[in-house]
C-alpha positions in Angstrom: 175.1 85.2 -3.9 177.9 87.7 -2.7 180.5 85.1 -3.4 179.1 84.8 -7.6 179.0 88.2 -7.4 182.9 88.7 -6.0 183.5 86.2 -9.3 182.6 88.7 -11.6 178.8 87.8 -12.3 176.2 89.9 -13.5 172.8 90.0 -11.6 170.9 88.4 -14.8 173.4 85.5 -14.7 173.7 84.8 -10.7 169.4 85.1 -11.1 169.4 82.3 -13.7 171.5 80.1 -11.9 169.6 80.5 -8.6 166.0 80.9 -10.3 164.9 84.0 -8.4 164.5 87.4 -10.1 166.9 89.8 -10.7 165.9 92.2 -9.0 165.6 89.8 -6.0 169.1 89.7 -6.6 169.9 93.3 -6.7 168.1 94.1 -3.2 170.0 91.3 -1.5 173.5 92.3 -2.8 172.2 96.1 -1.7 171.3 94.6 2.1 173.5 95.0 4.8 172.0 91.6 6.6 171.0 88.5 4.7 167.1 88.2 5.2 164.7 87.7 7.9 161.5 86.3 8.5 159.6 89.2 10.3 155.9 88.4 11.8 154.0 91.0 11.3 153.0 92.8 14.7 149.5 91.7 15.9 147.8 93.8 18.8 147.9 93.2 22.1 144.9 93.4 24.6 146.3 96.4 26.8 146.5 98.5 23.8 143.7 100.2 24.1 145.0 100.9 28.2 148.2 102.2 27.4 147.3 105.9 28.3 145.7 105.0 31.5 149.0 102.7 32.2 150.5 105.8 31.7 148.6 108.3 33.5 149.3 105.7 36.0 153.2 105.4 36.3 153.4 109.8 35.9 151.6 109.7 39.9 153.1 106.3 40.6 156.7 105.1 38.9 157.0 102.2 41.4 153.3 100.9 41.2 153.8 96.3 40.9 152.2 95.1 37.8 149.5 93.2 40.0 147.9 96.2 41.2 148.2 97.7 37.6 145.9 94.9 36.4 143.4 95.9 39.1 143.2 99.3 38.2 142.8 98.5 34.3 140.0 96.1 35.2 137.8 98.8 36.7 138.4 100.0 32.9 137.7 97.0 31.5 141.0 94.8 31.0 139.9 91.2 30.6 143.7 90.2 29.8 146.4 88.6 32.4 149.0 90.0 34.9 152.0 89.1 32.4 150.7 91.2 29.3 151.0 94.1 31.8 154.0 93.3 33.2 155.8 93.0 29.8 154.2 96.7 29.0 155.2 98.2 32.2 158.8 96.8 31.5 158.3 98.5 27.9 156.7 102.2 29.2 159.0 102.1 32.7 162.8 100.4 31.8 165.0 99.9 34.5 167.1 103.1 35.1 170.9 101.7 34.7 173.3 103.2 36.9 176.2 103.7 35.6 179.5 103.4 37.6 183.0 105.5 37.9 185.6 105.0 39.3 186.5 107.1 42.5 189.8 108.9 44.0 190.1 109.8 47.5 192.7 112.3 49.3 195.0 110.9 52.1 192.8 111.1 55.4 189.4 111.6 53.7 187.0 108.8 53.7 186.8 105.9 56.1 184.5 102.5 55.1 183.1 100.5 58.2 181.0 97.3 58.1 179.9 94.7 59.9 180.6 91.2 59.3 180.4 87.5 60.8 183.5 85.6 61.0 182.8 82.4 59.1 183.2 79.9 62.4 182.3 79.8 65.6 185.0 79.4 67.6 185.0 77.4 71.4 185.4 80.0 74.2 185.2 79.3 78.0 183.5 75.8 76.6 180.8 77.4 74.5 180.6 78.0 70.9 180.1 81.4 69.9 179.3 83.7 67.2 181.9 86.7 66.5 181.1 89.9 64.8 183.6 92.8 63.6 183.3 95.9 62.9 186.2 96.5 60.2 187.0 100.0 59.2 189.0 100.7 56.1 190.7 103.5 54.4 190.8 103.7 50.7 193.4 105.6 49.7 196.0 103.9 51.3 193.9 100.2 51.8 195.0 99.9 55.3 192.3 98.2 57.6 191.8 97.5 61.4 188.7 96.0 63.1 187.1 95.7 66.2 185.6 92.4 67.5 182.8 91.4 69.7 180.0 88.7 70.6 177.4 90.9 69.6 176.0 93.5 67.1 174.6 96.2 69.7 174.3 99.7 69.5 177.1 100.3 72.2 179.8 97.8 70.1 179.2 99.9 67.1 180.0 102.7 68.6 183.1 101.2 70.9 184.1 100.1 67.6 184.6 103.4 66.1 186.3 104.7 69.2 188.9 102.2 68.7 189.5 102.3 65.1 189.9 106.4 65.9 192.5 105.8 68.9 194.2 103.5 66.5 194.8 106.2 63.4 195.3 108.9 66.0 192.8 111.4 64.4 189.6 111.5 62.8 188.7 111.4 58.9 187.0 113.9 57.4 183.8 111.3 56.5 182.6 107.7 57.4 180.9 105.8 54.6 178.4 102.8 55.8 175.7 100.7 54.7 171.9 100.9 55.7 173.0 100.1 59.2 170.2 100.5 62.1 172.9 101.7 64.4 173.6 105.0 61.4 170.2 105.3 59.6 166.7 105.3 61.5 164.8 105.3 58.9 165.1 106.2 55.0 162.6 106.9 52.0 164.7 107.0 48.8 167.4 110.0 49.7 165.9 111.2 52.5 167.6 110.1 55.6 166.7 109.9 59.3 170.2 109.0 61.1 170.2 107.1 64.3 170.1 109.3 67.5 173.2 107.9 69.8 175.1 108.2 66.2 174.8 111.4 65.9 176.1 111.8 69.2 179.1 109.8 68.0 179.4 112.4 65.1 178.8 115.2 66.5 181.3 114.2 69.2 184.8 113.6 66.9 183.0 115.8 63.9 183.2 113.9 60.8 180.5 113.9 57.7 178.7 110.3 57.1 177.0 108.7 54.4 174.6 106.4 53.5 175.1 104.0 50.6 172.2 103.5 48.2 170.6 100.2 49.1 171.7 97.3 47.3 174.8 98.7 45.6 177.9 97.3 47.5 180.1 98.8 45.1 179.7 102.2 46.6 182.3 100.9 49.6 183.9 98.4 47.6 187.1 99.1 49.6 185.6 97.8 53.1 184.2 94.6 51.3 187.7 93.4 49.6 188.8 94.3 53.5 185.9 92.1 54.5 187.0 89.0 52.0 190.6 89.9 53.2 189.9 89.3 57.1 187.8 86.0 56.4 190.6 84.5 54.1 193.9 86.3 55.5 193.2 86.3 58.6 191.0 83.7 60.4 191.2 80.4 59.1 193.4 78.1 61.4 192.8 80.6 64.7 192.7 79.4 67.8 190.9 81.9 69.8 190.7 81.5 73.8 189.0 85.2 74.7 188.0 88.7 72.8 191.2 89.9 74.3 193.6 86.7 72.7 192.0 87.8 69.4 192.7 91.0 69.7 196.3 90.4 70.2 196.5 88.2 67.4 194.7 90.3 65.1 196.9 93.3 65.8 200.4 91.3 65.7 198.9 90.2 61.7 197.8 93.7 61.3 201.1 95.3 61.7 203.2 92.7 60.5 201.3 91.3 57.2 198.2 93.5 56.6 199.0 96.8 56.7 202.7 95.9 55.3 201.5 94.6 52.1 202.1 95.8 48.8 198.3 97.2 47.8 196.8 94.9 44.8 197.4 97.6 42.4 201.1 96.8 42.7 201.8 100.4 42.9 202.9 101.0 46.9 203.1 100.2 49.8 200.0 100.1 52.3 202.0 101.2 55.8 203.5 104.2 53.3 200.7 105.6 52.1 199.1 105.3 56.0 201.5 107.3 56.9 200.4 109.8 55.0 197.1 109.6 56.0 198.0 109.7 59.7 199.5 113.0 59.0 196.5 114.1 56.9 194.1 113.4 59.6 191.8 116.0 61.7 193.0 116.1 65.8 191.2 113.7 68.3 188.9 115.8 70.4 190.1 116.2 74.2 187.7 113.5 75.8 187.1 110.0 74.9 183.5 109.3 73.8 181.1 107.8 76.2 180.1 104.4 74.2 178.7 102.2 77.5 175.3 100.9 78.4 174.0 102.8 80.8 170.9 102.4 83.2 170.0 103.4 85.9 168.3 101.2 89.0 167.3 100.6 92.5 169.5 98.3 94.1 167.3 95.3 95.5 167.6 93.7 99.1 170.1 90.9 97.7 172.2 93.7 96.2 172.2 91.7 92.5 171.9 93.7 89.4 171.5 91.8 86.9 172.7 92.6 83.0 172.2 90.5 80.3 171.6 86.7 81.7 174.4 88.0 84.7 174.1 89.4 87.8 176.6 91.8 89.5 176.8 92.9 93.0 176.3 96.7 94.5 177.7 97.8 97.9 175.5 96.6 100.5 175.3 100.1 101.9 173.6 101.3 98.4 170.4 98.9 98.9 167.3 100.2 98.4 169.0 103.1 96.4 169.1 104.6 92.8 172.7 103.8 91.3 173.9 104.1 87.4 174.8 100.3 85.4 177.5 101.0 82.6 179.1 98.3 80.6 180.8 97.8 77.9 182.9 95.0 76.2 185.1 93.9 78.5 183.5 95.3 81.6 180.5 95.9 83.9 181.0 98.9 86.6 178.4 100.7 89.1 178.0 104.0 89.6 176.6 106.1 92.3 176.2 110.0 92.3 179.0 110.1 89.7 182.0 107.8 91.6 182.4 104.3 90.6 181.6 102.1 93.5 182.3 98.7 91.9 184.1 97.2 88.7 183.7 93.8 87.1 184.7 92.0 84.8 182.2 91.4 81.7 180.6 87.9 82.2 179.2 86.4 78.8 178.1 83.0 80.5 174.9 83.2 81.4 173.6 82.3 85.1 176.9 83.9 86.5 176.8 85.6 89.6 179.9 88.3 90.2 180.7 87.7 93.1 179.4 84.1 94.0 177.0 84.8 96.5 177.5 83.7 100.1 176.0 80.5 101.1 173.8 80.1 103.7 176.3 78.8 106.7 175.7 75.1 107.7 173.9 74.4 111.1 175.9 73.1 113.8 176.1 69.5 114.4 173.3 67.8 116.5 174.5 67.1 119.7 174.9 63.3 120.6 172.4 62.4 123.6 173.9 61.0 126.8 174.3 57.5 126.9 172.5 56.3 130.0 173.8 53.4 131.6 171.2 51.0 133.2 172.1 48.7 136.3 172.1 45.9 136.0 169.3 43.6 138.5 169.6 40.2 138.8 165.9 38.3 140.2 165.8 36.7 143.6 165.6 32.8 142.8 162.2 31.2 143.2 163.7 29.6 146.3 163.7 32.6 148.0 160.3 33.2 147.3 159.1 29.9 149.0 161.0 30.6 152.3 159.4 34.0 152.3 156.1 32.6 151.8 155.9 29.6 154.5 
């Protein structure tokens, strides 16, 4: 129709050749869209509802379409769950939150997550599952992390110890995820941070916060560190001890992490880390305390036991209250405030540090006496008969 009309004919002629009316014609040159087919609307059953649905979500936003339905049955809603699902989706849209992206200023934020390495690697004959805490820094991209065999309070905090002795200073504020070991509990954006972290904050002084749930884009920096260490780093390792991997991982570190050109092509990551280092807050005067720590009565045997271990006090401490503090790589007791013994941090379980003393073999039975028995040879019969005549 537009085409005959681009020729140069009229409405009257392009209605005769099409048998339609011309003013058929007219509104379809006049549309924007060619037509439609539009079914007219019918009702639906929770029309008649919609204000209670909506007296509803003004006490309740989050209420679940199940419970919905129940409450408009005690009205009188015969219909199913799906019509009122479709109508909550209508009155209650899913807020879209829109995202920007962020600058930072040399030294100011520090991402730290957790992560799984993707194998389990054979140590002391065992396989074993390794976790690290990686920290990154967003402004420049450089990373370090700290690795361990387990996901514990005490190695989250260790970890952030290290990762502050390796910048040499503190950032102004640590980003994490909904981590147990940062937030106790949370409803929406009211947070109740974890006790010993606060301790750990209050300690080096830095500001933290809390992601929103489910929105990994927040740190995106610490997750394309994450990817990093799983693709750059790991494959192809041959790991013999926590302390072999942290040698290797600090040799890559220096040489090919942190001296990469950052994948906006615009610098240098050990450059801009310099910058940071200089940027960053002093470290305080003492080193935070980060170990387990318990405190029990030393039993006859002298055996604490930690974990599936067991490590021995001082026989002279039996039967006495002393302090258990371990961390990583070691296991030490303490008694009135001096260290009285040191191991080292046992992760096979039934070990016993020192091997106990065995109970000493009984002496050798002593061999009786042989006795040696003369020899008596019998009188012959003959001698007999001379006696006896």
């Amino acid at each position: 129709m537009r085409t005959m009309a681009a020729d140069g004919l009229s409405q009257r002629e392009i209605a005769g050749r099409l048998g339609i009316n011309r003013r058929t014609v007219g509104r379809m040159l006049a549309a924007e869209k060619p037509p439609r087919y539009r079914r007219v609307p019918q009702g639906s059953k929770v029309d008649v509802f919609e204000p209670v649905i909506r007296q509803v979500l003004a006490e309740w936003p989050q209420i679940k379409a199940p419970r919905m339905t129940e409450v408009l049955r005690e009205h009188g809603y015969e219909g199913s769950v799906d019509v009122v699902k479709r109508r909550l989706r209508e009155l209650r849209p899913l807020p879209e939150r829109p995202a920007q992206r962020t600058g930072y200023r040399p030294g100011q934020v520090l991402q730290l997550d957790w992560l799984e390495l993707p194998t389990r690697p054979k140590i002391a004959g065992r396989e074993r599952r390794v976790y690290a805490l990686l920290g990154t820094l967003p402004y420049s991209g450089a990373q370090s992390a700290h690795f361990s065999f387990d996901m514990t309070a005490e190695s989250f905090l260790e970890g952030h110890v290290a990762l502050f002795d390796w910048l040499g200073g503190v950032v102004r504020e640590c980003v994490y995820d909904n981590l147990r070991s940062v937030v106790a509990r949370r409803e929406r954006d009211e947070i109740r941070w974890n006790q010993r972290f606060l301790h750990l904050r209050g300690h080096y002084a830095f500001h933290s916060t809390a992601c929103t749930p489910a929105t990994p884009r927040e740190k995106g920096s610490v997750e394309g560190g994450v990817r990093h260490l799983k693709t750059g780093f790991w494959p192809a390792r041959r790991i013999a001890s926590l302390a072999d991997l942290d040698r290797q991982y600090a040799g890559w570190r220096e040489a090919i992490c942190n001296r990469r050109r950052h994948s906006t092509g615009r610098f240098l990551v050990n450059e801009r880390l310099a910058e940071e280092r200089a940027a960053l807050r002093c470290l305080p005067p003492t080193r935070f305390d980060y170990a387990y720590a318990r405190t029990s009565r030393v039993p006859l045997d002298g055996y604490l036991r930690y974990r599936q271990s067991f490590y021995r006090a001082p026989e002279a401490l039996v039967h006495q209250r002393v302090e258990l503090k371990a961390d990583r790589d070691a296991v030490w007791i303490c008694h009135q405030g001096s260290e009285v013994a040191r191991y080292r941090h046992s992760y096979e379980p039934g070990s016993w540090l020192p091997a106990p003393r065995m109970r000493p073999e009984p002496p050798p039975a002593v061999m009786p006496a042989e006795i040696v028995v003369p020899e008596v040879c019998p009188p012959e019969l003959s001698d007999y008969a001379v006696l006896c005549a």
